[in-house]
N, C-alpha and C positions, 0 to 999 in steps of 0.2 A: 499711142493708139492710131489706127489709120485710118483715115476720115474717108466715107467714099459717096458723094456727091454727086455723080451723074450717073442716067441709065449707062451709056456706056462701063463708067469703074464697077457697077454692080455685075454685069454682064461677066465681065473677066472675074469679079469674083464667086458668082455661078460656077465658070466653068472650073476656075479652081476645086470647088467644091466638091462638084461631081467628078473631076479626076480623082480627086480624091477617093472619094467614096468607092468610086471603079475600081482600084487599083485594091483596094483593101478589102471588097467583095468581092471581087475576083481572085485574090490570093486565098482569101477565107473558105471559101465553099469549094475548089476547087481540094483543099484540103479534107476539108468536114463531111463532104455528102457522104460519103461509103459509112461513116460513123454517124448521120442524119436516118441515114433510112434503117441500121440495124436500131436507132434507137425509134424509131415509129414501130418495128416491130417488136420489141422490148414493152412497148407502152400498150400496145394491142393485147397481148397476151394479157397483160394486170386488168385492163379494161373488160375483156373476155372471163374474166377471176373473180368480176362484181369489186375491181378495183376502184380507184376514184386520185384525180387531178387534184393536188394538195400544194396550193403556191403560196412562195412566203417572202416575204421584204419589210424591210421597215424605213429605207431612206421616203423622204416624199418623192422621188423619180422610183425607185423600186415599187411602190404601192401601186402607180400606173400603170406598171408592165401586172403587176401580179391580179387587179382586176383585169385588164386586157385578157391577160389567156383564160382565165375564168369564164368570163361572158362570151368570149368562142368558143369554147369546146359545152355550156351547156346550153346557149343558143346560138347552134351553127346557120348560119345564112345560106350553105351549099343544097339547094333542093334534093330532096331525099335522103340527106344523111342523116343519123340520129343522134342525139342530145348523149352528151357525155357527161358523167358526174365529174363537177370540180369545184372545189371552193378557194376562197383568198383569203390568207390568215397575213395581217400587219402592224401584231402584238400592242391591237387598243386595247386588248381587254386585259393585258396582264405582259409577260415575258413571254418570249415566241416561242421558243421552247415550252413554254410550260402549255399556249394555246396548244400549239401542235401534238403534245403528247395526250393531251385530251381530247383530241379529234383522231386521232392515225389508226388506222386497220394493217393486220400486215399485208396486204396485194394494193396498197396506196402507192402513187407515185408521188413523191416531193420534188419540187422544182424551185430550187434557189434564187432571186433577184436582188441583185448589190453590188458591192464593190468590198475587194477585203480587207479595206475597213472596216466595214460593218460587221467582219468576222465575231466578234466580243457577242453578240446577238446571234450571229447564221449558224457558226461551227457547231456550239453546244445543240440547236436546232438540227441541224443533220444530223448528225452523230444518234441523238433523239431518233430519228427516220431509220436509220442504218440497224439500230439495233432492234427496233420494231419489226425488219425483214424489208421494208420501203425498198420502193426504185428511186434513186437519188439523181437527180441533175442539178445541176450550180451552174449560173452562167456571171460565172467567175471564176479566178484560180484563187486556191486555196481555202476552200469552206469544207474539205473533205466526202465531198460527193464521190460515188459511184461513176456517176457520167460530167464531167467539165468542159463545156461550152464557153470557150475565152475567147472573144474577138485580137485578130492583134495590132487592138491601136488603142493608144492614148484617149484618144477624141471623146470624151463621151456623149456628143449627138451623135456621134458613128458608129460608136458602140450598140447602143441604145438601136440605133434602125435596123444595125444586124441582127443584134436579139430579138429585135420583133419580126423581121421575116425569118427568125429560125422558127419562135414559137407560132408563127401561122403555118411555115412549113409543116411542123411537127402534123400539127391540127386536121390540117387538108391531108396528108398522106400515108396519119394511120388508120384510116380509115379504108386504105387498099386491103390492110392485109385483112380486115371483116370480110371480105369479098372472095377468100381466098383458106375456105374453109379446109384443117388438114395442117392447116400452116402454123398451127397456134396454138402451143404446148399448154397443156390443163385445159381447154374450152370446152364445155358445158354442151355448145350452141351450135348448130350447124346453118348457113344461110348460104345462098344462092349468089351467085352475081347480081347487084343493085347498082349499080351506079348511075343510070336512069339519065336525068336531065344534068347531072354533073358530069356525065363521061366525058366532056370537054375540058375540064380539070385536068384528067390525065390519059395524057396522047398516047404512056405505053403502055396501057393498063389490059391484061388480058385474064382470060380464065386457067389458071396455072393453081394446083392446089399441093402438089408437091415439090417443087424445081421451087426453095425456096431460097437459093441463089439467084435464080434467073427475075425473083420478084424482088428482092434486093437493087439488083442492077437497075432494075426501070423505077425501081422508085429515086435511085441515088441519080438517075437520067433527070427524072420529072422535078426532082430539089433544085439540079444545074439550071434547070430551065425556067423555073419560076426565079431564081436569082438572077438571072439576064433579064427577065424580064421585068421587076420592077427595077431597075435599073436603067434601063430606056426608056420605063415610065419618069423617074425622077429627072434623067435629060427632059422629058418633052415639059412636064410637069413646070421645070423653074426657068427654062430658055423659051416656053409661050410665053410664060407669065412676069417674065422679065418687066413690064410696066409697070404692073400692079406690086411686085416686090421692090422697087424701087419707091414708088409712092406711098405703100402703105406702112412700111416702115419708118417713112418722117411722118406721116401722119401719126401714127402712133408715138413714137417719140417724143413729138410735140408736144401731145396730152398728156404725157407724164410726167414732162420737163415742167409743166404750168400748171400741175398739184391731180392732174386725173388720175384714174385707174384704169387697169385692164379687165373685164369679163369677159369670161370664157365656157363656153359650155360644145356639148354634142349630146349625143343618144346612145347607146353602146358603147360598140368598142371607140368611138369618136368622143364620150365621153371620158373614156379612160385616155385619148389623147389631149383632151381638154385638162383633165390632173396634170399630165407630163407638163405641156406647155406651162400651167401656174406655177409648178415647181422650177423650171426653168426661171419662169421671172422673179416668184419669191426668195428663192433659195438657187443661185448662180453655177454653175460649177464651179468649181475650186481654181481650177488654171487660167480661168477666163480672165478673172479682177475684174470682173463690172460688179457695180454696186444692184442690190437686191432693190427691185422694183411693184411697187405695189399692185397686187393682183386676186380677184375671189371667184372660184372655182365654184360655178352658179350646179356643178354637180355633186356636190361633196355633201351637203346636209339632206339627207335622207326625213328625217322626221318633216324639212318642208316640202323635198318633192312629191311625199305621197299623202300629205297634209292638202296640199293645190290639184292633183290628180283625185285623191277623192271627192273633196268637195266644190270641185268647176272642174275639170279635165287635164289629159295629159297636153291636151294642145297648149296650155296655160301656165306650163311648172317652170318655164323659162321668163317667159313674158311678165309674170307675177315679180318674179325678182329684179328684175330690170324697173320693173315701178318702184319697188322698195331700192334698189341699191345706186340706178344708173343716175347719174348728172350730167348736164350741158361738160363737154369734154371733156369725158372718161370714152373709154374704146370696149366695141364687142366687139369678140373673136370670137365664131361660131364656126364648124365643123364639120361636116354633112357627106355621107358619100353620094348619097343621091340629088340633095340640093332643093327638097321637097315638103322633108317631113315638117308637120305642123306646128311643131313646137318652135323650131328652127324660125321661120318662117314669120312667125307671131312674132319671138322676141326680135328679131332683125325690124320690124314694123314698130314695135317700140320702142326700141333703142334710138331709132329716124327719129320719130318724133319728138324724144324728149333731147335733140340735140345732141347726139351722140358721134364718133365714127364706128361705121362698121366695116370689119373686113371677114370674107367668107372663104372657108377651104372647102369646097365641094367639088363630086365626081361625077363620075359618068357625063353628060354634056354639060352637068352647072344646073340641071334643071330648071324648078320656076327663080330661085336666086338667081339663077345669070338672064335667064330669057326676062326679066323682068325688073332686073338689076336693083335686086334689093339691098344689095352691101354697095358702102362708096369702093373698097377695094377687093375684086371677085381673083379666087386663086382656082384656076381649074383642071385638075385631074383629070384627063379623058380617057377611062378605061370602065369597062365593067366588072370588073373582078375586085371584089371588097377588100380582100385582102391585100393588091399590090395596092388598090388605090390609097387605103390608111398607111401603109409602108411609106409611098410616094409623101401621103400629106408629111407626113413627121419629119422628113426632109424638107421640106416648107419650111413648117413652122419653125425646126432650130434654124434654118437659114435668117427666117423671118427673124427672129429672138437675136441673131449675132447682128444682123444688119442694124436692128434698132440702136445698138451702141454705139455704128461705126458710122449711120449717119449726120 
């Protein structure tokens, strides 16, 4: 294993990274967009059908991604776009197969998350979708999907960040073709141009209701371009914060070494990056050989977040468990794109007190976390755009998660 010790060695292995990552998003997308944007308009039309977003996985990293696209498409953060049905099925309640064939309508789209190992669970699962009439996606090979979304790399932090700016991509940009009434085989619906306070979103976005090549092309333009772009967000992202990922990883390290634990939480979609991250420390990846480290996913129990949220508030459902769980050196890891929200905010103020470290991944300037420096180690994302900014953090955090081993 190679030990790396100073800001400098972390730096070069930054940039490592992010070559990395370059070179493999940039061969990836440069491939996928022309088959990115006909699958947004694939998905438009089922949505347009009174379809509905049907995601499925069962590893503990596939469950993250499968909340993830859920909680954007049915609470989208893009001003004025509209709420898409989708749910997340990750066969607690029985075989995923069996969940999903008791949920599936035929104008559903199914969306695969795993690896094909997990086939023995996924394949019978599609197949299930296929034969319902579904629109099938797998972002994996070999699950028997309809549309196969395969990064091509090993990596599975790099995997993982690809698939998650595909399914934001997907997200943000089927929502052109609603815009582009005429376009959209079986709709019901006729609507206007809307794009409103999003039309910054997308620079080539015009009123085209038949040239459904020519809206093709600009949205496989607008994929290209959001791919560049969190990608000079994750340069700026781990080369600012070069400090803070050098120290906050022996900090953390530390506490682990001497019997602590990791908590981890967010709010949304930073909640579902909160699961990835725990599964990353409870459950390693397979190539890595680091030993599994103890970690509790302060988002996971449902019966107490809305047990604390009804009876004292939402600002409380974090803070409350951090009384119950947190000790003198155990580590928070909290999430944030804005750097603001209350909940956040409280439990970082508990955690202080009861002798804790905290480190914080927020966006946009760091808000009151960094202006007020509520975590001992602040990682900050400078962008407004939700989307690249969660992309960017999840580069972080596995950076953060490999550093803890190596320093």
């Amino acid at each position: 294993m190679t030990v790396v010790g100073s800001a400098t060695a972390v730096r070069e292995l930054l940039e490592r990274r992010l070559e990395q990552r370059g070179e493999v998003s940039g061969e990836f997308f440069a491939a996928e967009a022309d088959r990115i944007a006909r699958l947004c308009h694939r998905m438009a039309e089922r949505f347009a059908r009174d379809g509905r977003l049907i995601a499925i996985g069962v590893s503990p990293a596939a469950r993250s991604d499968v909340r993830h696209i859920a909680v954007e498409f049915v609470h989208p953060v893009i001003v004025g776009k509209r709420a898409l049905p989708a749910l997340g099925l990750t066969g607690e309640s029985g075989r995923i197969a069996t969940e999903l064939e008791l949920a599936l309508a035929p104008e559903d789209i199914v969306v695969a998350f795993g690896e094909p190992a997990d086939g023995a669970d996924l394949v019978p699962a599609v197949a299930t979708a296929r034969s319902h009439g579904c629109l099938t996606v797998a972002f994996a090979a070999g699950l028997g999907a309809e549309w196969t979304v395969d990064p091509p790399t090993e990596d599975p932090f790099v995997r993982q960040e690809l698939v998650e700016t595909v399914y934001h991509v997907l997200w943000e940009l089927v929502h052109v073709f609603f815009e582009h009434r005429g376009l959209l085989e079986g709709r019901t619906e006729t609507r206007s141009h809307d794009a409103g306070a999003s039309s910054f979103l997308y620079p080539f976005l015009a009123e085209r209701e038949h040239d459904l090549d020519a809206v093709l092309a600009d949205v496989r333009d607008s994929a290209l371009m959001k791919a560049e772009e969190v990608q000079n967000l994750r340069t700026a992202t781990l080369l600012e914060n070069t400090a803070a990922l050098t120290h906050a990883p022996a900090a953390i390290s530390e506490g682990l070494r001497a019997g602590g634990r990791l908590l981890a939480l967010g709010n949304g979609g930073s909640a579902t990056d909160a699961m990835d991250l725990v599964a990353d420390f409870v459950s390693p990846p397979a190539p890595s050989g680091w030993p599994p480290r103890p970690a509790i996913d302060l988002v996971a129990d449902t019966a107490i977040i809305t047990a604390i949220a009804n009876d004292i508030g939402t600002e409380a459902i974090f803070a409350r468990q951090v009384i119950a769980y947190g000790r003198p050196g155990d580590v928070l890891l909290a999430l944030s794109t804005s750097g603001n929200s209350l909940s956040v905010l409280d439990a970082l103020g508990e955690a202080r007190r009861r002798g804790m470290v905290t480190v914080a991944l927020v966006g946009y300037d760091g808000g009151r976390v960094a202006t007020e420096q509520m975590a001992d180690h602040i990682i900050v994302t400078a962008s407004q755009h939700i989307p690249r900014i969660q992309e960017a953090q999840a580069t972080a955090y596995h950076v953060l998660r490999e550093l803890v081993e190596l320093v």
